[in-house]
Backbone as a chain_set.jsonl record, in Angstrom:
{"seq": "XXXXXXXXXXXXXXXXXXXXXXXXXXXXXXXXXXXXXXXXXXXXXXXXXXXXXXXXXXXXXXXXXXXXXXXXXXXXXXXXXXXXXXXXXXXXXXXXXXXXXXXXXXXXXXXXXXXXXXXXXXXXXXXXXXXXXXXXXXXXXXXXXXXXXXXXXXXXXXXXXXXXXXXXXXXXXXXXXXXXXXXXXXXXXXXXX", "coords": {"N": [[0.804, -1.182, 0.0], [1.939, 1.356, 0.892], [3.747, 1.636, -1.493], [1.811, 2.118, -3.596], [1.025, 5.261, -2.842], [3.397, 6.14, -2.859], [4.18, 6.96, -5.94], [1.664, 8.521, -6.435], [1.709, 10.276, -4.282], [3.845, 11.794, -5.411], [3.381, 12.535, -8.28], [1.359, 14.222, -6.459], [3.099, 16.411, -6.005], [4.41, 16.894, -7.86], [2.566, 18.183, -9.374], [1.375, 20.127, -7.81], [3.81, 21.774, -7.893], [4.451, 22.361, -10.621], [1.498, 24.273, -11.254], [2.329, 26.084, -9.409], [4.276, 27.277, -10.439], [3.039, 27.752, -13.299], [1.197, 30.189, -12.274], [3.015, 32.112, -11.321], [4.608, 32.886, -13.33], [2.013, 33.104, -15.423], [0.892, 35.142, -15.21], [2.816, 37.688, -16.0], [2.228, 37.139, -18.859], [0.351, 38.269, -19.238], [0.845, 41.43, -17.955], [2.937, 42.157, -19.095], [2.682, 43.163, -21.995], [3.447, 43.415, -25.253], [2.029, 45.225, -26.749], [0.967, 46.949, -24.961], [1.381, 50.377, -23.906], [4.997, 51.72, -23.286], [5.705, 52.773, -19.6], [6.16, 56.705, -19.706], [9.102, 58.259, -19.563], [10.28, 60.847, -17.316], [10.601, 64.227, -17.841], [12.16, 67.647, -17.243], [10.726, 70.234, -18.871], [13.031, 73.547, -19.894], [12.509, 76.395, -18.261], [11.952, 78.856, -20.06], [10.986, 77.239, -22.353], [8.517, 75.987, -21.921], [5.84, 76.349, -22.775], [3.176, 76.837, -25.19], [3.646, 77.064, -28.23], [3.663, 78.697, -31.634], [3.57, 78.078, -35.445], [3.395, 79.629, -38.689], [2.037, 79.944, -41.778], [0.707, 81.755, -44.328], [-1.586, 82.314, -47.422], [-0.986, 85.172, -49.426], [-2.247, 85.93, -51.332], [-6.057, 86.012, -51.725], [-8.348, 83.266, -52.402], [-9.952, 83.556, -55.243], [-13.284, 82.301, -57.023], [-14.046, 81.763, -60.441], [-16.396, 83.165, -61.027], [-16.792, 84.788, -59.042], [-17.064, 84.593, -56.788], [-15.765, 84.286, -53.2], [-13.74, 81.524, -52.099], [-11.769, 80.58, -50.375], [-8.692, 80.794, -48.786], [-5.682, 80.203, -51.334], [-3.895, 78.514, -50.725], [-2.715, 77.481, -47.047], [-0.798, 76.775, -43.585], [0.025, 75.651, -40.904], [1.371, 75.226, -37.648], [1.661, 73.666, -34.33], [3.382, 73.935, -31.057], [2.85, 72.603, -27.747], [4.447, 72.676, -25.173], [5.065, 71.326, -22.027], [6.044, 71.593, -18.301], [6.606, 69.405, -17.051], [7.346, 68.012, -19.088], [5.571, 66.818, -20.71], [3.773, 67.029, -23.773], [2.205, 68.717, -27.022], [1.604, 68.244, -29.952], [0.516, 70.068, -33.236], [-0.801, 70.168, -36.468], [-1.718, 72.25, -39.169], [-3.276, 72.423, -42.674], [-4.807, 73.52, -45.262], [-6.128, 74.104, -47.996], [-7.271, 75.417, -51.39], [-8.162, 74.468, -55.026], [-9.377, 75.215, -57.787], [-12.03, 74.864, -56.841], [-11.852, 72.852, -55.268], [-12.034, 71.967, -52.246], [-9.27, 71.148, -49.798], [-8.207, 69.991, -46.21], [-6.33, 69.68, -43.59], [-5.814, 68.05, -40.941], [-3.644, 67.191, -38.064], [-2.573, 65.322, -35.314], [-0.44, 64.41, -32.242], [0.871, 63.348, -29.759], [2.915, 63.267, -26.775], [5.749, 62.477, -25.152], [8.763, 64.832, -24.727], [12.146, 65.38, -24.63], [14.902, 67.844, -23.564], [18.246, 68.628, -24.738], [20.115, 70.902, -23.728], [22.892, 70.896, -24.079], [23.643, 70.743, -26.786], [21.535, 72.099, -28.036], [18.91, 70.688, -28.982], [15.956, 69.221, -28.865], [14.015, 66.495, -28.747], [11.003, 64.403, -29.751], [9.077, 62.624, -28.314], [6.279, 60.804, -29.594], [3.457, 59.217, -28.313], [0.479, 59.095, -28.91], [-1.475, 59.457, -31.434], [-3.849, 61.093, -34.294], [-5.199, 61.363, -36.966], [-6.98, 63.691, -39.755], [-8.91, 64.066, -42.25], [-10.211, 66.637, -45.019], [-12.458, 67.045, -47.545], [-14.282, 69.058, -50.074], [-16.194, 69.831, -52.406], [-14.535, 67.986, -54.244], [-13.09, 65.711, -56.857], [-14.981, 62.273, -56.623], [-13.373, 60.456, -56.035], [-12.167, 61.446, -53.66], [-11.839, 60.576, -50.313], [-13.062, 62.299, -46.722], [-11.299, 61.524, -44.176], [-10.587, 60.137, -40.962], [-8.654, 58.855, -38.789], [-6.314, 56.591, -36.39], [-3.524, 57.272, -35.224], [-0.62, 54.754, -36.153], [0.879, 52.789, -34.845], [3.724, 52.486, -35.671], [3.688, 54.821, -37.172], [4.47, 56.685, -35.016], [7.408, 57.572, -34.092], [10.134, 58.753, -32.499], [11.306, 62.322, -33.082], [13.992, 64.565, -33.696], [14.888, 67.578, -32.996], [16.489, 70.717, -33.501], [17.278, 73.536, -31.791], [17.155, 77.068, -31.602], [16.845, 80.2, -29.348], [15.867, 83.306, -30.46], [15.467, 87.166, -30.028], [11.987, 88.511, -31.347], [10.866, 90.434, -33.822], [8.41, 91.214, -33.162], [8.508, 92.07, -29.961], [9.069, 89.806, -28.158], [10.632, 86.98, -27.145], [11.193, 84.699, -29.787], [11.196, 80.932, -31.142], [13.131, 79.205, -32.9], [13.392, 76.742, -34.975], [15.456, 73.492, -36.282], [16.128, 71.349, -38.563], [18.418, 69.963, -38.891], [21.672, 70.779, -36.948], [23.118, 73.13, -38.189], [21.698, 73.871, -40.115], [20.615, 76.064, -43.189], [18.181, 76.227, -42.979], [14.879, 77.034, -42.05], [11.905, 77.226, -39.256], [10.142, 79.762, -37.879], [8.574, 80.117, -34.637], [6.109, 81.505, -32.651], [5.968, 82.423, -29.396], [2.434, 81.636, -28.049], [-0.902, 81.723, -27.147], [-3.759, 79.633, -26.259]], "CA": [[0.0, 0.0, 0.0], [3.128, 2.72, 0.568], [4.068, 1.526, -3.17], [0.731, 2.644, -4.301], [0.868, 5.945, -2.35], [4.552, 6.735, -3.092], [3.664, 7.86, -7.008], [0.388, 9.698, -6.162], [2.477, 11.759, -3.842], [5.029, 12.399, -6.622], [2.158, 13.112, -9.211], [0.753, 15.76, -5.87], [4.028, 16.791, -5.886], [4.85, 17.551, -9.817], [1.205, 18.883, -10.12], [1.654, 21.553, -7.235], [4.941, 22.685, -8.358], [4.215, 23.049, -11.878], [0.822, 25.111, -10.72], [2.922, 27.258, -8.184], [5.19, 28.051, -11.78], [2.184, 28.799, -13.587], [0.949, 30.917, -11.004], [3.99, 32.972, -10.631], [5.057, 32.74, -14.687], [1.137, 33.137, -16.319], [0.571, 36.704, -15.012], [3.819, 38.281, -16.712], [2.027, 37.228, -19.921], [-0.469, 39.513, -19.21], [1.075, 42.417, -17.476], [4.243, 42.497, -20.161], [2.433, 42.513, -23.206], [4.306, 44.376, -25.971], [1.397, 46.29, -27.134], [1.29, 48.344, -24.038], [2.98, 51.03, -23.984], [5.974, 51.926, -22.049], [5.975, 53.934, -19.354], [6.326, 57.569, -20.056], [9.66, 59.022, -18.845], [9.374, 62.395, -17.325], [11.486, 64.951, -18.175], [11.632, 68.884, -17.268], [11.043, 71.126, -19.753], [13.548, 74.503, -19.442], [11.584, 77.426, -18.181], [11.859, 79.875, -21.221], [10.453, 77.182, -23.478], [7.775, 75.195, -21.486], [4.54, 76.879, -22.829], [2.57, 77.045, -26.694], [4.426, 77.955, -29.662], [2.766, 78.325, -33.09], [4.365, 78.99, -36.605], [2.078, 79.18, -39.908], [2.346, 80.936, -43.101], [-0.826, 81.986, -45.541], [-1.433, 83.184, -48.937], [-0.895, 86.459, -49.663], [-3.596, 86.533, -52.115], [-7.117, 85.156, -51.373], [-8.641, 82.626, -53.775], [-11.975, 83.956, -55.298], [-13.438, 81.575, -57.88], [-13.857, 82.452, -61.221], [-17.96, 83.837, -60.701], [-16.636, 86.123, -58.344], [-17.235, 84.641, -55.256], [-14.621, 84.038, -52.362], [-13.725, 80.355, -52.04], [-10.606, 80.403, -49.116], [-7.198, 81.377, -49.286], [-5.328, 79.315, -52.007], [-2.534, 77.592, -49.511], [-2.984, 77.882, -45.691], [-0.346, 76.217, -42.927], [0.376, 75.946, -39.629], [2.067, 73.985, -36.73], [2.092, 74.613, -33.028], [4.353, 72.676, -30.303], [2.567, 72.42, -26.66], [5.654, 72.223, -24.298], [4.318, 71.19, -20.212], [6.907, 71.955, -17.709], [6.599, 68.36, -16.979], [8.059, 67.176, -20.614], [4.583, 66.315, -21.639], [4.297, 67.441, -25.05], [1.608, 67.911, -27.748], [2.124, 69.019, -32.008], [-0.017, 70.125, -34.304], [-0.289, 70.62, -38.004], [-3.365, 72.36, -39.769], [-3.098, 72.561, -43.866], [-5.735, 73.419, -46.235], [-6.308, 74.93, -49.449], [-8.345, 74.96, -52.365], [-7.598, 74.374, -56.544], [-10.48, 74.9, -59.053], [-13.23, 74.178, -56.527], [-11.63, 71.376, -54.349], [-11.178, 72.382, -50.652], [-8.963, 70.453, -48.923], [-7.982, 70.325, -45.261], [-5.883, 68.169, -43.008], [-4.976, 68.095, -39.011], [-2.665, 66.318, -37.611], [-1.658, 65.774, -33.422], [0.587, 63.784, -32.0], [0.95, 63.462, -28.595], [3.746, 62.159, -26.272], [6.556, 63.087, -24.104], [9.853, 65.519, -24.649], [13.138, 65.605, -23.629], [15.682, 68.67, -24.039], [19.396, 68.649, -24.46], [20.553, 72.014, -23.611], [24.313, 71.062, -24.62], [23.296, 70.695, -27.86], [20.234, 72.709, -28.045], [17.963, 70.209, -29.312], [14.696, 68.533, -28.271], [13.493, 64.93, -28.735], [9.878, 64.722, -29.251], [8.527, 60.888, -28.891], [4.77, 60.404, -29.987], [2.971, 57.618, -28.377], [-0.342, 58.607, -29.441], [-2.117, 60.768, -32.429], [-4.672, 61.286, -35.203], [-4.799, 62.557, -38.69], [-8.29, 63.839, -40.317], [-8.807, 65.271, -43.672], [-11.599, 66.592, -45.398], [-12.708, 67.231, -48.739], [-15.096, 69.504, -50.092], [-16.204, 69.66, -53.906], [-13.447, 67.552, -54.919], [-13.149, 64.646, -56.942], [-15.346, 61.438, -55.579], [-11.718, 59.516, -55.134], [-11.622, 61.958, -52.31], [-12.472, 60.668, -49.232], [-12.561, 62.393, -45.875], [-10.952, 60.085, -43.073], [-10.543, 60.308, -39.401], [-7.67, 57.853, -38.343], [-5.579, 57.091, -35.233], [-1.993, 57.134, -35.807], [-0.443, 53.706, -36.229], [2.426, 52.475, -33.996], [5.294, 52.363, -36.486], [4.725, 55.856, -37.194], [4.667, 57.118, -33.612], [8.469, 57.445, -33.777], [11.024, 59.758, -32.038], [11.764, 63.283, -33.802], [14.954, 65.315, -33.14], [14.927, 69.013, -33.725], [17.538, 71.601, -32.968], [16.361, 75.467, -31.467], [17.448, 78.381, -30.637], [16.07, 81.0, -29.301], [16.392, 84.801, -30.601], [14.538, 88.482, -29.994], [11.576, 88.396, -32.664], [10.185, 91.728, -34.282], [7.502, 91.172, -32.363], [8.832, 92.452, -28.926], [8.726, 88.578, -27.912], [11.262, 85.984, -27.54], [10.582, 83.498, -30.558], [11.793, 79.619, -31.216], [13.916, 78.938, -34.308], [13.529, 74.941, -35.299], [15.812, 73.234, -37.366], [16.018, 70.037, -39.184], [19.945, 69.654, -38.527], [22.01, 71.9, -36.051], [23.823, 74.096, -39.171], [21.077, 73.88, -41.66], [19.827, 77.208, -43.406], [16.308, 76.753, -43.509], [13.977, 77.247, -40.454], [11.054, 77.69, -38.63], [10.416, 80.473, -36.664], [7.642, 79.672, -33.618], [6.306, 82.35, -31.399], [4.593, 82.479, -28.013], [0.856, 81.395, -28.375], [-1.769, 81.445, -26.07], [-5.231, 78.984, -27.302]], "C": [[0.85, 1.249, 0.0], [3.373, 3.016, -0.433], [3.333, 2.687, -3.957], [0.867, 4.301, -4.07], [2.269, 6.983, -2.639], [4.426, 7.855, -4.723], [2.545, 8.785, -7.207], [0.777, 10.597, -5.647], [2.994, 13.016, -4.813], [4.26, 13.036, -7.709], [1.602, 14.363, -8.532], [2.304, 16.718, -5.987], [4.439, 17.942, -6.959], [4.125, 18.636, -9.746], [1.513, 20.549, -9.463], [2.63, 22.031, -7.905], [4.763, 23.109, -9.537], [2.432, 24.253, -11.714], [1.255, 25.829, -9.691], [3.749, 27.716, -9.396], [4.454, 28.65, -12.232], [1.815, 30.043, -13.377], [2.015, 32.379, -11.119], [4.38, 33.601, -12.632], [3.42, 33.443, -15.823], [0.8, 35.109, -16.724], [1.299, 37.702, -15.804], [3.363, 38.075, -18.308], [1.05, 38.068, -20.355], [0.021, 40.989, -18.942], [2.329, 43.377, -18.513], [3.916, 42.818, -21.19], [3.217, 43.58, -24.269], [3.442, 45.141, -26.917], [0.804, 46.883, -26.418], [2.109, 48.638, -24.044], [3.611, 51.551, -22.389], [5.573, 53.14, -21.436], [6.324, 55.264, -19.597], [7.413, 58.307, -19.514], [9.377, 60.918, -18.711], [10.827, 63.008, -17.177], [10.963, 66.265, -18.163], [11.969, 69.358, -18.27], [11.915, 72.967, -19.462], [12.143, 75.337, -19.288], [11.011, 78.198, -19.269], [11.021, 78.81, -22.382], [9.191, 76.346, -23.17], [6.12, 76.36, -21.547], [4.497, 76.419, -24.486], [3.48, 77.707, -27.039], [3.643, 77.678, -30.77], [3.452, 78.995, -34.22], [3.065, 78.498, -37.39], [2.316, 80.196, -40.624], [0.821, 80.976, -44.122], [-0.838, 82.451, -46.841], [-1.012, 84.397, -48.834], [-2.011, 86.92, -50.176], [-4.564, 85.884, -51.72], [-7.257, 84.065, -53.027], [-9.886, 82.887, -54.182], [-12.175, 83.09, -56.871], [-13.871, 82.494, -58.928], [-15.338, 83.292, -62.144], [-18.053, 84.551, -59.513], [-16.871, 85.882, -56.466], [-16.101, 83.955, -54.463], [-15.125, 82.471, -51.934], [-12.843, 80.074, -51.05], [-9.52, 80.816, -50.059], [-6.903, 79.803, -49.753], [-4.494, 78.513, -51.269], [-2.713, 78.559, -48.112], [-2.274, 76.974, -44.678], [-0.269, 76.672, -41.473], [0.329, 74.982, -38.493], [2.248, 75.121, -35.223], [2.814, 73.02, -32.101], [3.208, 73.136, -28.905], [3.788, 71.83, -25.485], [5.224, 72.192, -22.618], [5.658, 71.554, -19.314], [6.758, 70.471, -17.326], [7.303, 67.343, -18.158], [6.654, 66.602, -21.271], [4.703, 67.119, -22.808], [3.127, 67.159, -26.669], [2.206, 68.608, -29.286], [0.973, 68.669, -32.359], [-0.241, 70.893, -35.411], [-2.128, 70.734, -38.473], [-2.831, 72.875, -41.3], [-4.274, 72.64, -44.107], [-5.45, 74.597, -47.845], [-7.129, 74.439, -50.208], [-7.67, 75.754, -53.756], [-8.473, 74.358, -57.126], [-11.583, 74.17, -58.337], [-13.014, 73.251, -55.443], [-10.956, 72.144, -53.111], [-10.526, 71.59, -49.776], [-8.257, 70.603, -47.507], [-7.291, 68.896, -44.465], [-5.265, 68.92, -41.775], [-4.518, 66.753, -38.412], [-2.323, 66.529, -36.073], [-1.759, 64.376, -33.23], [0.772, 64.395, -30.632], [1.774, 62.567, -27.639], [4.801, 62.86, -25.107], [7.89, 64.101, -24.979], [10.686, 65.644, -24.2], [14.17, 66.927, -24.542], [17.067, 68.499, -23.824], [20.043, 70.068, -24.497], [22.053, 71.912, -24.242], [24.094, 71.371, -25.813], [22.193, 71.482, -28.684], [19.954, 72.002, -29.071], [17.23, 69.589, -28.356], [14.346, 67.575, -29.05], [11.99, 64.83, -28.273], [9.572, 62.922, -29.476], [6.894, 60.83, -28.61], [4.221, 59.181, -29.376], [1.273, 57.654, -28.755], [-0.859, 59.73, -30.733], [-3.39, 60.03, -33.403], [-4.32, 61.646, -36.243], [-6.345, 62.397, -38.961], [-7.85, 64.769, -41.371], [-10.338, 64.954, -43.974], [-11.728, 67.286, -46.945], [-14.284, 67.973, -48.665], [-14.983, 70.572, -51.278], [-14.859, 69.139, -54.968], [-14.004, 66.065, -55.381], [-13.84, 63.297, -56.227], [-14.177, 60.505, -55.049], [-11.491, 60.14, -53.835], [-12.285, 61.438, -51.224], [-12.232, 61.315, -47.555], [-12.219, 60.893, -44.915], [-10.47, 61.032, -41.721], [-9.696, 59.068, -38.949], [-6.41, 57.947, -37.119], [-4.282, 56.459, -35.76], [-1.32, 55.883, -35.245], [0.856, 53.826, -35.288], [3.502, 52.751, -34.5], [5.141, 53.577, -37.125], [4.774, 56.873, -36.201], [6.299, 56.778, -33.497], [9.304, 58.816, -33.448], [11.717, 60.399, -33.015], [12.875, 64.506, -33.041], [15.047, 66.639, -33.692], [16.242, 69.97, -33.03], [16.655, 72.839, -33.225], [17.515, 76.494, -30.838], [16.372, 79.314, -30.127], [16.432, 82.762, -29.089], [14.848, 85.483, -30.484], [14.033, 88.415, -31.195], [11.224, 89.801, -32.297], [9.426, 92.052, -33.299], [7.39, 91.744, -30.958], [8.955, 90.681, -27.892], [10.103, 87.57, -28.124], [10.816, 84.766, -28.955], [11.894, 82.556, -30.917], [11.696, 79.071, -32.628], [14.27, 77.499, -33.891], [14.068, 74.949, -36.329], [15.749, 71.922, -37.234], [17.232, 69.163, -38.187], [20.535, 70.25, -37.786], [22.819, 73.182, -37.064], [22.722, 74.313, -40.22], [20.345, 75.582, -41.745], [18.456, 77.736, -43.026], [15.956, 76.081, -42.281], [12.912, 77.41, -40.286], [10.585, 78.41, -37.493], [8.738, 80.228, -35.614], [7.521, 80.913, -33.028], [5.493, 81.999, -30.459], [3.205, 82.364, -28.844], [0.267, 81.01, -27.044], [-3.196, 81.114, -26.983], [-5.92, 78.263, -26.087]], "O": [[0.572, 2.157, -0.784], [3.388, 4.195, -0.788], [3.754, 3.651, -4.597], [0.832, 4.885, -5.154], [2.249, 8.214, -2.645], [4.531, 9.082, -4.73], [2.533, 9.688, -8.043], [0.534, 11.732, -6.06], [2.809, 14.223, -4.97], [4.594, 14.181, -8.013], [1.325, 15.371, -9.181], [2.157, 17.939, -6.044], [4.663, 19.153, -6.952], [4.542, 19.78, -9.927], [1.743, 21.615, -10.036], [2.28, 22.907, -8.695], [4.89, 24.324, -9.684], [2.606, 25.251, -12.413], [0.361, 26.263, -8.964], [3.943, 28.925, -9.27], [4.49, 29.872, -12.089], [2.052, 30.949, -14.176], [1.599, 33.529, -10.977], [4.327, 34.798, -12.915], [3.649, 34.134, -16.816], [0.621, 35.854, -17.688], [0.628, 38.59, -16.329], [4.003, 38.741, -19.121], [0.876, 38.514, -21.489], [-0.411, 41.823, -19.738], [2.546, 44.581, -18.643], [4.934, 42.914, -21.876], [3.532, 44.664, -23.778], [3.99, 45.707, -27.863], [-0.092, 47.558, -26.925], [3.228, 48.131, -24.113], [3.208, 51.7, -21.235], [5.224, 54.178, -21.997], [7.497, 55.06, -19.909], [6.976, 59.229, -18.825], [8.79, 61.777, -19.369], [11.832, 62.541, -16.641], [9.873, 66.531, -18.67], [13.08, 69.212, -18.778], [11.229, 73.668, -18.719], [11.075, 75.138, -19.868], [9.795, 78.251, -19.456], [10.418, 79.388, -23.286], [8.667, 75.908, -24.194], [5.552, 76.924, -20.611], [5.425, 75.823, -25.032], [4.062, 78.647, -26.497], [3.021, 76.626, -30.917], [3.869, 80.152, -34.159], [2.194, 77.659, -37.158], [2.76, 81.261, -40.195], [0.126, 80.005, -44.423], [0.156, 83.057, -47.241], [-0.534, 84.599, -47.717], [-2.677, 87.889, -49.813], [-4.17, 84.853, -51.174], [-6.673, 84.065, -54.11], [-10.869, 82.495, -53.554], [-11.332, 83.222, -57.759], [-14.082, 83.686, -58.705], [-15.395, 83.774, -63.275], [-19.111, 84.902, -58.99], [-16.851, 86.586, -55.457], [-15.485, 83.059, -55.039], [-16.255, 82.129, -51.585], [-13.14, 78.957, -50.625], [-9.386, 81.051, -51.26], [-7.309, 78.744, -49.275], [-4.794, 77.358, -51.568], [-2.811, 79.782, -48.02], [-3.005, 75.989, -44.568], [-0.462, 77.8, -41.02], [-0.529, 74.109, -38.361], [2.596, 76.279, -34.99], [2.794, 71.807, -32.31], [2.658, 74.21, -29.146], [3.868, 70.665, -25.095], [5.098, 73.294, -22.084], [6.521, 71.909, -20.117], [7.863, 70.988, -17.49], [7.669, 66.176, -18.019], [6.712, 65.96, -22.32], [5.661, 67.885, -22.909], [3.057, 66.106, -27.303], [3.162, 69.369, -29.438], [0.368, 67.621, -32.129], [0.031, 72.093, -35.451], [-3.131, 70.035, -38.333], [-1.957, 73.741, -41.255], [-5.051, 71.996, -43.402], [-4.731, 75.482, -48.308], [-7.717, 73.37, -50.04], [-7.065, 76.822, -53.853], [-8.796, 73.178, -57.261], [-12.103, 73.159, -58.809], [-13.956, 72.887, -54.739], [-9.861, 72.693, -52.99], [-11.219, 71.238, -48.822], [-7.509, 71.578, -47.574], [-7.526, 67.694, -44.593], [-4.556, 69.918, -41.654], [-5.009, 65.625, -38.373], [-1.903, 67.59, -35.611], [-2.528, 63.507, -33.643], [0.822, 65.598, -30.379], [1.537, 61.361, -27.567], [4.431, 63.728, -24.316], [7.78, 63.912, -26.19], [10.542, 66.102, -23.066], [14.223, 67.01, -25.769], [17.325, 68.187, -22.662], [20.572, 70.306, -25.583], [22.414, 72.871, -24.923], [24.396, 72.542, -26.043], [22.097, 71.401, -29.909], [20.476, 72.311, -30.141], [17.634, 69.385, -27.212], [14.37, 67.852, -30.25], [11.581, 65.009, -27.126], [9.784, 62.218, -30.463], [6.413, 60.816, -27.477], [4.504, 58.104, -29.901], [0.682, 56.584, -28.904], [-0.407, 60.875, -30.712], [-3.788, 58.867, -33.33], [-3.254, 62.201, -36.509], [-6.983, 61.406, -38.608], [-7.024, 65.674, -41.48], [-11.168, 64.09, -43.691], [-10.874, 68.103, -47.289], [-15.167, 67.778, -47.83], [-14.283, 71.58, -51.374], [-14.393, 69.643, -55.99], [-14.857, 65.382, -54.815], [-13.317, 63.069, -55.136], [-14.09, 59.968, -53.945], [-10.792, 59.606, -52.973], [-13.443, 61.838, -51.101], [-11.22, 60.87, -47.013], [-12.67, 59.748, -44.948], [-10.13, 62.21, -41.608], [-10.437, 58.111, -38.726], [-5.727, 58.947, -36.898], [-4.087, 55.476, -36.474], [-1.328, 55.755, -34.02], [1.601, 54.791, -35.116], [4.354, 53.301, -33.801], [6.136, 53.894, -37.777], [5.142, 57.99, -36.564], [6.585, 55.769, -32.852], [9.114, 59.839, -34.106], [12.506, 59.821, -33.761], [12.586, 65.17, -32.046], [15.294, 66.766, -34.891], [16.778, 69.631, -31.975], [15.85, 73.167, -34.097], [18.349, 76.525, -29.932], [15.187, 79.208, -30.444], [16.964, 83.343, -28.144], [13.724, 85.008, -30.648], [14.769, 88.3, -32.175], [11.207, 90.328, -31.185], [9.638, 93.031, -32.584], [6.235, 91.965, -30.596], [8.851, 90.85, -26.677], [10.56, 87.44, -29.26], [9.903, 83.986, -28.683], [13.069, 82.915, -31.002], [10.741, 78.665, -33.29], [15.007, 77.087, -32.994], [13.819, 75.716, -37.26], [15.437, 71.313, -36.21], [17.157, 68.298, -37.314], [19.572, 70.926, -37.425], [23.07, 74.224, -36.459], [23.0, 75.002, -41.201], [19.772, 76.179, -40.834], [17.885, 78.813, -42.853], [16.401, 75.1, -41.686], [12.439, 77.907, -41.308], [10.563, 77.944, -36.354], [7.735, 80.214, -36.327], [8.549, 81.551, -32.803], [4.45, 81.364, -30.614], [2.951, 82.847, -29.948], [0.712, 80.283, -26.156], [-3.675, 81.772, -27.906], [-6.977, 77.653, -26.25]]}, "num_chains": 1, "name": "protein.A"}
């Protein structure tokens, strides 16, 4: 009768231990999963640049169709940064215009964290979530508006280089570049929205 009793043990034995692994092992397949996202490191933003900035450029000329009536300005841009004193961090991009009747429009935000390297004066903006919407209006039926949330793979980390010089304006404003030497810029100023 011990005989009998000796492998039933060994069987309670196995069983527990491999259900005390489970146990300890199943949860991490839940809690890890690699389409949550990571934590958000936090990072301060400097004083002087931790508020709204907005750049944007417009026609010059309006666009009035060709029966005399005003249709929008022909090309219309504009981008603002949201800097938190916390490193939170939002962007957005508003385009539209209109060609022979077809109005089109598109916004874009992107939302995520910031970090600044003062040695270097640049900033590191990483996206973990956004949108894009466009809209059409008297264009082509190929056009469709859409409303879409911004995909993972292109939620990726953007590096900009800034300075910051006295604008016209009486106003500090924030000069973005591509590269840290490159010519061509964008100048940002204070915004309050």
């Amino acid at each position: 009768m011990k005989a009998l009793n000796q492998p039933s043990l060994l069987h309670k034995g196995l069983f527990a231990s491999l259900l005390l692994l489970m146990s300890v092992l199943l949860p991490g397949c839940f809690l890890f999963d690699d389409d949550d996202p990571a934590p958000e490191p936090k990072h301060e933003v400097p004083t002087e640049l931790a508020r709204k900035w907005t750049a944007g450029q417009f026609s010059m000329s309006e666009f009035w169709d060709y029966n005399g009536s005003y249709t929008g300005n022909a090309f219309e841009a504009g981008l603002a940064f949201d800097f938190k004193p916390d490193g939170k961090c939002e962007f957005y991009l508003v385009a539209g215009g209109t060609s022979y009747g077809c109005r089109t429009e598109t916004f874009v935000y992107k939302k995520g964290t910031v970090q600044f390297n003062e040695d270097n004066q640049s900033f590191t903006f990483t996206p973990t979530e956004g949108r894009a919407r466009g809209f059409y209006k008297g264009c082509a039926s190929a056009y469709q508006n859409y409303d879409n949330k911004t995909e993972k793979k292109d939620l990726k980390p953007e590096t900009y280089y800034y300075t910051l010089q006295p604008g016209s304006n009486g106003q500090t404003n924030l000069i973005i570049r591509f590269e840290p030497q490159a010519t061509s810029y964008t100048t940002f100023w204070p915004a309050n929205w």
